[in-house]
C-alpha positions in Angstrom: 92.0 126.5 114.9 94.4 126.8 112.1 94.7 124.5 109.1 97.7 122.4 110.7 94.7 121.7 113.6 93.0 120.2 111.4 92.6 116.4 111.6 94.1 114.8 108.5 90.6 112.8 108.3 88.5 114.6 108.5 87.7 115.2 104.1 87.4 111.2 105.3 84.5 111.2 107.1 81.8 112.2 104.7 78.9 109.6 104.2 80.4 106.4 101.9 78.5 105.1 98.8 76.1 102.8 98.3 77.9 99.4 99.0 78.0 97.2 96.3 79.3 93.7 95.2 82.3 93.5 93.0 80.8 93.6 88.9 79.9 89.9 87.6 80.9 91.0 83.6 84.4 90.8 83.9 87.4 89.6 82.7 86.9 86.0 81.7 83.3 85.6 83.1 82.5 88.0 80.4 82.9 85.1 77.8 81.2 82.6 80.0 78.4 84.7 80.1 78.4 85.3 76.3 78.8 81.4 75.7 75.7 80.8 78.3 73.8 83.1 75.7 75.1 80.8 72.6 74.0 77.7 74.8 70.3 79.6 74.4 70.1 80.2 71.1 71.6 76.9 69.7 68.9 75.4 71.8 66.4 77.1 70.4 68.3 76.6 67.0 67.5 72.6 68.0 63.7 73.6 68.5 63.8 74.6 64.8 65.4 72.0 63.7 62.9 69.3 65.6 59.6 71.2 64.0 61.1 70.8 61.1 61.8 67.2 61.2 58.9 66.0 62.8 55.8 66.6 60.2 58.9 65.6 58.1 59.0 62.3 59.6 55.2 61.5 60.5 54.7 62.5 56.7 57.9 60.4 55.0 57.8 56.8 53.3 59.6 54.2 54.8 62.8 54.5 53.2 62.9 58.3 54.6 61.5 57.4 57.6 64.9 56.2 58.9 66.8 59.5 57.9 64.3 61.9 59.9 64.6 60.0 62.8 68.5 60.3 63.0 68.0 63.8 62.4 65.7 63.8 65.3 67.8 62.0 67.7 71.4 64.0 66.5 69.2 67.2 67.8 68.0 65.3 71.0 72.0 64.4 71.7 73.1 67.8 70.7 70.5 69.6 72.9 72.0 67.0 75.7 75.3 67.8 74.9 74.5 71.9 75.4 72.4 71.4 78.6 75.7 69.6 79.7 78.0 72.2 78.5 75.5 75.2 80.1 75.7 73.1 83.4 79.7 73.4 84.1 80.0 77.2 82.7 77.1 77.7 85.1 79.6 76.4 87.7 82.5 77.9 86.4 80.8 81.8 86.9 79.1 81.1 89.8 82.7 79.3 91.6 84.8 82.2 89.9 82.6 85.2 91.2 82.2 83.6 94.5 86.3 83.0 94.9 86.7 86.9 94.1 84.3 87.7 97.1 85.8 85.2 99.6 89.3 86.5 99.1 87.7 90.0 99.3 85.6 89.0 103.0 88.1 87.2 104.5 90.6 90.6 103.8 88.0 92.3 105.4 87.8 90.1 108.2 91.3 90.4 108.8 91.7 94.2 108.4 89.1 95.0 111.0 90.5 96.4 114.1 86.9 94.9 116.3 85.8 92.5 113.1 82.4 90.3 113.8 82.4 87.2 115.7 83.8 83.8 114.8 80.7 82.4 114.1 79.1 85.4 111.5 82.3 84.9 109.9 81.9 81.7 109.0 78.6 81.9 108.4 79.3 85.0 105.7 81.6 82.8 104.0 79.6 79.8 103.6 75.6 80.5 103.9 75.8 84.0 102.4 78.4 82.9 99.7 76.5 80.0 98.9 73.5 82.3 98.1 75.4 84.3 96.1 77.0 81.1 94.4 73.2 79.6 93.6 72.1 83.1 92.5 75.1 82.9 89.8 74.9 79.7 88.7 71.8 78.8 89.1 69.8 82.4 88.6 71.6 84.4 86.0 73.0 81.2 84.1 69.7 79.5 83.2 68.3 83.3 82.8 71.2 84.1 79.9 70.4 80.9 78.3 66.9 80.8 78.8 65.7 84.1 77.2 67.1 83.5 74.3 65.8 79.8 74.0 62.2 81.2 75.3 62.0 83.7 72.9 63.2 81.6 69.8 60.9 79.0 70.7 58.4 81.8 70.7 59.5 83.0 66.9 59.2 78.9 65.8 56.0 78.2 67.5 55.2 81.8 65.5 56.3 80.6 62.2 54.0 77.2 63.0 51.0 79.2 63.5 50.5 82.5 65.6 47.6 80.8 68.2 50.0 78.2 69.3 52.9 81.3 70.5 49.8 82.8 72.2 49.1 79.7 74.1 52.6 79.1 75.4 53.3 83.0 75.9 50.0 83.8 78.0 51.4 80.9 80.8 54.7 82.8 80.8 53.3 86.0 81.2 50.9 85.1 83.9 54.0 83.1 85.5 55.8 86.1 85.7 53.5 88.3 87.0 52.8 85.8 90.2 56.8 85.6 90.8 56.4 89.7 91.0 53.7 89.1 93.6 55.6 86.9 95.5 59.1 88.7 95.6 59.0 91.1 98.3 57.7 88.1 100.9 60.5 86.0 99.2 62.8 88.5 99.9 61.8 89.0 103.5 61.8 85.7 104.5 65.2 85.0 103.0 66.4 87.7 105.3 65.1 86.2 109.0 66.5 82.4 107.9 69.7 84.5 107.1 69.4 86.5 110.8 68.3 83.3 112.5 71.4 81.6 111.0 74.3 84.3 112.0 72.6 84.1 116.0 72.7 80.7 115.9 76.6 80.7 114.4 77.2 83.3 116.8 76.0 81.4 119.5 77.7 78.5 118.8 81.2 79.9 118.4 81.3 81.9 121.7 79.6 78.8 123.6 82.5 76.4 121.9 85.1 79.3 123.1 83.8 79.5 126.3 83.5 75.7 127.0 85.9 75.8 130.0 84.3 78.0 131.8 81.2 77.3 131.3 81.8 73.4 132.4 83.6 75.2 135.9 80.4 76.7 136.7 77.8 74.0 135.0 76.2 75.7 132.8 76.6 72.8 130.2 72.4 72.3 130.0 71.7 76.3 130.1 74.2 76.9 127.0 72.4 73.5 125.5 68.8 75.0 126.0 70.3 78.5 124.6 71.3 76.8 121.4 68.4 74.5 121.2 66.5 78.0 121.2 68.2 79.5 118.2 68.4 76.5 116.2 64.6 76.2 116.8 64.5 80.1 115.8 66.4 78.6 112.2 63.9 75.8 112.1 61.0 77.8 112.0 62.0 80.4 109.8 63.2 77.8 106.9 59.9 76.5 107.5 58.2 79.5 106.5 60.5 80.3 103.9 59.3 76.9 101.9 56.3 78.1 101.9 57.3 80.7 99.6 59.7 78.4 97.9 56.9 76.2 97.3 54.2 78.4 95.6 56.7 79.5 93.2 58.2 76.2 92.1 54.9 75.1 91.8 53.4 78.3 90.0 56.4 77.1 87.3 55.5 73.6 87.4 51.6 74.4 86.6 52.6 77.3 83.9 55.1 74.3 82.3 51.7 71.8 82.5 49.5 74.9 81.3 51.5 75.5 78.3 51.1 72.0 76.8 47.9 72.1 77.3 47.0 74.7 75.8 49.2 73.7 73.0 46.6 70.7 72.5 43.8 73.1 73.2 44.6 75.7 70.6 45.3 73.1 67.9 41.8 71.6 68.0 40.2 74.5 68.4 41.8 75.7 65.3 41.8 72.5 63.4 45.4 72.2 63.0 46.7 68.8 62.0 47.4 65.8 64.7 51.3 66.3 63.0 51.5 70.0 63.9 50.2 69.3 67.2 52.5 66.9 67.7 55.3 68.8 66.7 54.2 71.7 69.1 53.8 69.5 72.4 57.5 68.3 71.5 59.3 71.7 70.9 57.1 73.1 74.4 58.8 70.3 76.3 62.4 72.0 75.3 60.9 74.9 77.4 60.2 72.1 80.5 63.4 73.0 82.3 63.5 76.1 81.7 60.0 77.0 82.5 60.8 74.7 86.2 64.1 76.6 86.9 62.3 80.0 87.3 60.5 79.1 90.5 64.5 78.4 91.2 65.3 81.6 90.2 63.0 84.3 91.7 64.2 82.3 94.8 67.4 82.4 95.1 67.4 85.8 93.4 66.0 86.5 96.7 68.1 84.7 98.8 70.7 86.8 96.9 69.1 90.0 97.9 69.0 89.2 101.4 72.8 88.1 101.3 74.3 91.1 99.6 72.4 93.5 102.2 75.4 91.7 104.5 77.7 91.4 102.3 78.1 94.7 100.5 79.2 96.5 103.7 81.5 94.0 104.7 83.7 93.6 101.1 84.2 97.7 101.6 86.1 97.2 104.7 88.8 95.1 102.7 89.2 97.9 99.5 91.9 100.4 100.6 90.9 103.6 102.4 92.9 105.6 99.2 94.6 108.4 102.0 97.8 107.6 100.1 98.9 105.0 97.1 101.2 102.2 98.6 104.2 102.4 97.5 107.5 100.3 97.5 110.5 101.2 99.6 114.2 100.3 98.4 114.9 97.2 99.1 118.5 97.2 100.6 118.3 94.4 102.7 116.6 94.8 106.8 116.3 98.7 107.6 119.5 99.5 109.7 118.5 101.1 113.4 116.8 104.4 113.0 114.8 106.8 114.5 110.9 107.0 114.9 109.0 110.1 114.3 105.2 110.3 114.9 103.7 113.4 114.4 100.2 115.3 113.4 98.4 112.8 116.3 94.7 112.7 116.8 93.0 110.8 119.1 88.6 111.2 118.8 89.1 114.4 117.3 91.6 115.8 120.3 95.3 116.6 119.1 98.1 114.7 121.2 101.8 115.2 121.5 103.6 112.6 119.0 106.7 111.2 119.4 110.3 111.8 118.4 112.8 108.5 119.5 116.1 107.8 118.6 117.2 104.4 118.0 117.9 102.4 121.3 114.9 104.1 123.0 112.8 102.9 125.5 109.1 104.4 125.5 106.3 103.5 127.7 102.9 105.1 126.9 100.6 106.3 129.6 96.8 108.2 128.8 93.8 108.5 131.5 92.1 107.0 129.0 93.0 103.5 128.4 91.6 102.9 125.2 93.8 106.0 123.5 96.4 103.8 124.4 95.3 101.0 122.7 94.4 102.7 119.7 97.9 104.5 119.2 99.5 101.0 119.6 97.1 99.6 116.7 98.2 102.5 115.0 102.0 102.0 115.2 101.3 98.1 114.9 99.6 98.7 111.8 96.6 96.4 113.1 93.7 99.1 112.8 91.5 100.0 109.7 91.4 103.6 108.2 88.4 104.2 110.2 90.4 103.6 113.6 90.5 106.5 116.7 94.0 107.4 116.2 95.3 109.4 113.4 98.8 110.4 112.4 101.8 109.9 110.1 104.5 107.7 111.8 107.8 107.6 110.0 110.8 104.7 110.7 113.7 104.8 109.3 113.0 107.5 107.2 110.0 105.7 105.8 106.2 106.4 105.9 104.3 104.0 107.3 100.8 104.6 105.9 102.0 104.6 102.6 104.3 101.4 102.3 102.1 98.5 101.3 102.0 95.5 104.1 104.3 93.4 102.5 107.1 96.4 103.0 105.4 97.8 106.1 106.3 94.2 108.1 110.2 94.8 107.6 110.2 97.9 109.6 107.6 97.0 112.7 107.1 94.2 114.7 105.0 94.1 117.4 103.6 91.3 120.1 100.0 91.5 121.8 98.4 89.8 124.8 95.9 87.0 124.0 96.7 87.3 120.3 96.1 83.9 118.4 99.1 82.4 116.1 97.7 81.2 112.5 98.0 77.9 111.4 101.4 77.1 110.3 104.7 75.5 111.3 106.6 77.2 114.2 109.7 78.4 111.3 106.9 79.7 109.7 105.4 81.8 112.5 108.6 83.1 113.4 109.6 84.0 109.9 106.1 85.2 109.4 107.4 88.8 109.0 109.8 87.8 106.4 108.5 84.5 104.7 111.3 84.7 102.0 113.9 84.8 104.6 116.0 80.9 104.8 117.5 81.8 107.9 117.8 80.0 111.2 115.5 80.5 114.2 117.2 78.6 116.8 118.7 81.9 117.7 115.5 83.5 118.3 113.5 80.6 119.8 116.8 80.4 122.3 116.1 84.1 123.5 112.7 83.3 124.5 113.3 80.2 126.0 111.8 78.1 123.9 114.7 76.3 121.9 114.3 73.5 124.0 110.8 72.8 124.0 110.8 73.3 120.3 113.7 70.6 119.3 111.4 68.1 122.0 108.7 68.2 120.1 108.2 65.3 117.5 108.7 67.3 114.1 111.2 70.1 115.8 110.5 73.5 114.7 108.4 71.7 111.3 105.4 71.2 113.7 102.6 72.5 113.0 100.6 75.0 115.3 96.7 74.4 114.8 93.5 75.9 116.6 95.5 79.4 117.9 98.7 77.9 118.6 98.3 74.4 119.9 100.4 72.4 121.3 102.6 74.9 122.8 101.1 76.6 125.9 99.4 80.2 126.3 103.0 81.3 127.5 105.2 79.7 124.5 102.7 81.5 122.6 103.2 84.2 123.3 106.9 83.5 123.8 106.8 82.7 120.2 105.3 86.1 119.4 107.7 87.9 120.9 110.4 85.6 119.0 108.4 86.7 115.3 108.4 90.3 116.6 112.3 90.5 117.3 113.0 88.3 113.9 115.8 90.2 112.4 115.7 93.0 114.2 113.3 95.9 113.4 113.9 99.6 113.8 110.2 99.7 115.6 109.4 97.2 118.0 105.8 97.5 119.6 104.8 95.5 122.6 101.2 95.5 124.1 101.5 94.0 127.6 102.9 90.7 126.1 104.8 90.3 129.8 101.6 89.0 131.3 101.3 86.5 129.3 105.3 85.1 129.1 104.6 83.1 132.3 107.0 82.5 135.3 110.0 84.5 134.5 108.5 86.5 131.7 109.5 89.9 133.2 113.2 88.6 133.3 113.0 87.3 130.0 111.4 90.5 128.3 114.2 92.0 129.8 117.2 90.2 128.8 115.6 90.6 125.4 115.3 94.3 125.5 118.9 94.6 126.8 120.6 95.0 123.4 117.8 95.5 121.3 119.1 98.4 118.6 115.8 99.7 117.7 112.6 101.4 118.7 110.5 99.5 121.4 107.2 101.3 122.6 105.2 99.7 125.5 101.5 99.4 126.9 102.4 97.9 130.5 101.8 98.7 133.9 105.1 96.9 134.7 107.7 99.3 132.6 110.5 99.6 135.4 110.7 95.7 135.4 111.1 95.4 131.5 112.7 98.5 130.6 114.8 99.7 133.5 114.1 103.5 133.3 111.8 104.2 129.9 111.0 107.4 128.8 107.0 108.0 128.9 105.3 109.3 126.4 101.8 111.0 127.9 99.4 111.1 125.2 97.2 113.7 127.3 97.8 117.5 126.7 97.1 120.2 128.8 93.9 122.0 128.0 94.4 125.0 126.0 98.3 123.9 125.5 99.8 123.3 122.0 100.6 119.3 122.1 104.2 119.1 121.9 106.4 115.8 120.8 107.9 113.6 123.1 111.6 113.0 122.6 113.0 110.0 123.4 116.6 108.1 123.3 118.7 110.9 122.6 120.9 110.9 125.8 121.2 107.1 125.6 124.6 105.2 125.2 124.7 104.3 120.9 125.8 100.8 122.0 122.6 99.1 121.3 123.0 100.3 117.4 125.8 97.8 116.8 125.2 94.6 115.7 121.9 94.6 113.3 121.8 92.7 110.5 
């Protein structure tokens, strides 16, 4: 095998790294952290300034008495004030981080050729993200403001006397050391509430999908009792994740109680004055809330643990497979008809012939193996990941495909697929899809599919708006529609994946009429080529063993007529 038999990925398919959520310290969140750290110490900065004031004000004649206690209550409104303050930037990190990974799933989501269901989907994007958000805003936020308000609480109950630090820090310590205990089982049952959860969305999206069928052949009860089962699977292991959540929100709750009391201990075992005392109990109960959110913490932190293990993998899919840096073609107004050259083709390791068509060709693929068929048309279509069957480099119009970045990539391919869904939009919209700043009419367009009429009938005219996969126009004008995006303007490569069986009554006829004078590129998948395309030229993606794979020309005897009129 010589260095041209090579397949172009296969430097590519080396084990990937560690998956990993996006950084947190970034950007703006940087100073939102940092200000979360300030909310800490000026806290504990308030501490000081309350065991200063209180022996102050136990100790002061009346006509001081009045001063200490508006320095007292200034510090109780300022500490309010912070608390406040630490609550929204809490929300602000946890909301900002959590937008970056939502943008980056639902990428990956779309780029996967054979993404996960529906239903693990949604649940990524809203149990999984919510752990994620609660980890942020309500793990590492209180944690960034309370170690620094911990440990300067520490330094003033220090300065008061060294026994009453020691009876505050031993609760702390032993607090922490049963949240170490308890971690790993946290963890674990974080992870089978998450698993229970993803069946039981899974479960309901395909049974929802699946409704007609399954009311044909009444199995309305059976799916019931199915779901009932998972959702008593969730049930149970919430249950048993309280349990956890419980000994460590009350292990913070006793170490808070513990704390005080040995505040009051240590003081009268020491002989300390009723004032000191006093003083202590009130700085101790700054460290309340803090002391209650780390039974919060170590859970979510767990939660957090058991989320990433899903999420990780998933955000990698959306980050670019770096073959090639996108670039930007010239922008000279719609590529003009052109010619269509795909060559260094591998299919599961196996080198096929590519394709060389001139503009006005007609090309129907053919494989024994169906599913090479489908995976060169994902290729071509652009629909497939880097980590798809097919590899290659397909050039149109003198551009590389794999390189152009998808907002450039759209102007030069369209393509129309069986069963495909239409995104939520109006019907302009969805035929424009491939050129959204384009102003220009579709009525031409709609009228070559046949669905001009139906479109100006409908209440709002070509402003409605398509919900739920397309609705209300029919599986055929939705996939009438399709074919009217995929011809919008005119692109040098048209790619059509059995979108006749799906056109309904006429839908042969139709795909033909449209294909008459079409300028560009069209490749097929179809069993029914003869009817769409008259006499298409077939481009066999199986060699002959031991024979070099040679390109399949295409187009080049054809009459030049169908170049005329692009615009």
């Amino acid at each position: 095998m010589t260095a041209s038999d090579v397949p172009p990925d296969a430097a590519a398919r080396a084990a990937p790294a560690a998956a990993s959520l996006p950084p947190l310290l970034t950007g703006r969140r940087r100073t939102m952290v940092a200000l979360l750290v300030c909310a800490g110490l000026g806290q504990a900065a308030l501490a000081g300034v309350t065991a200063l004031s209180m022996p102050r004000l136990l100790q002061a004649t009346p006509a001081d008495r009045w001063f200490w206690v508006g320095v007292l209550l200034l510090a109780a409104l300022c500490m309010s004030g912070v608390r406040v303050a630490e609550w929204i930037l809490a929300e602000k990190l946890g909301q900002d981080y959590v937008h970056q990974l939502r943008r980056g799933l639902l990428a990956a989501a779309l780029a996967e050729g054979r993404g996960p269901s529906l239903g693990t989907t949604i649940a990524r994007a809203t149990n999984d993200l919510a752990a994620v958000r609660n980890w942020i805003a309500w793990g590492i936020a209180p944690l960034a403001g309370a170690v620094p308000l911990v440990a300067g609480v520490l330094v003033v109950l220090a300065l008061v006397h060294p026994v009453l630090a020691g009876a505050v820090a031993v609760p702390i310590v032993l607090l922490v050391v049963v949240f170490g205990l308890l971690a790993r089982t946290a963890y674990l049952r974080a992870r089978s509430v998450r698993a229970a959860r993803g069946r039981l969305a899974a479960q309901v999206s395909d049974t929802v999908a699946a409704g007609t069928v399954i009311r044909a052949a009444g199995g309305v009860r059976r799916e019931l009792g199915r779901i009932a089962q998972r959702s008593a699977d969730v049930r149970a292991t919430a249950v048993r994740r309280a349990h956890v959540a419980g000994y460590l929100r009350g292990a913070a709750v006793g170490a808070a109680a513990i704390a005080t009391l040995g505040v009051v201990v240590a003081g009268a075992w020491t002989g300390l004055e009723h004032a000191v005392v006093a003083t202590t109990i009130t700085i101790v109960g700054v460290l309340t809330t803090p002391i209650h959110d780390l039974g919060r913490i170590v859970e979510y932190r767990q939660s957090f643990l058991a989320a990433r293990r899903i999420l990780a993998p998933a955000l990698v899919t959306s980050t670019p497979d770096g073959r090639q840096a996108r670039t930007q073609a010239p922008r000279q107004g719609d590529p003009g008809p052109s010619g269509v050259h795909v060559h260094d083709l591998w299919l599961d390791g196996n080198r096929v012939p590519g394709l060389v068509a001139a503009p006005g060709a007609r090309v129907v693929l053919r494989s024994e193996n169906p599913e090479w068929v489908d995976a060169v048309i994902g290729l071509l279509a652009g629909t497939t990941t880097a980590g798809g069957r097919a590899r290659g480099w397909v050039r149109v119009s003198g551009q590389d495909l794999g390189s152009l970045a998808p907002e450039e990539r759209r102007r030069y391919v369209g393509f129309a697929a069986r069963g495909a869904a239409l995104e939520r939009g109006t019907i302009a919209r969805a035929v424009r899809y491939r050129h959204p700043a384009s102003t220009e009419p579709v009525d031409r367009e709609l009228a070559a599919v046949g669905l001009a009429e139906r479109v100006r009938n409908l209440p709002k005219g070509e402003r409605t708006t398509l919900r739920r996969g397309g609705e209300p126009l029919s599986p055929a004008e939705r996939a009438r529609l399709q074919l009217a995006r995929a011809c919008y303007r005119r692109p040098p490569l048209l790619v059509l994946d059995r979108i006749e069986e799906q056109l309904g009554a006429g839908g042969a006829d139709l795909l033909r009429g449209v294909l008459a004078d079409y300028p560009g590129v069209v490749v097929l998948a179809t069993d029914a080529a003869e009817d769409i395309a008259g006499e298409p030229e077939v481009w066999d993606l199986t060699a002959a063993a031991g024979e070099r794979a040679r390109a399949t020309s295409a187009g080049f005897g054809r009459d030049r007529h169908r170049t005329e009129g692009v615009r």
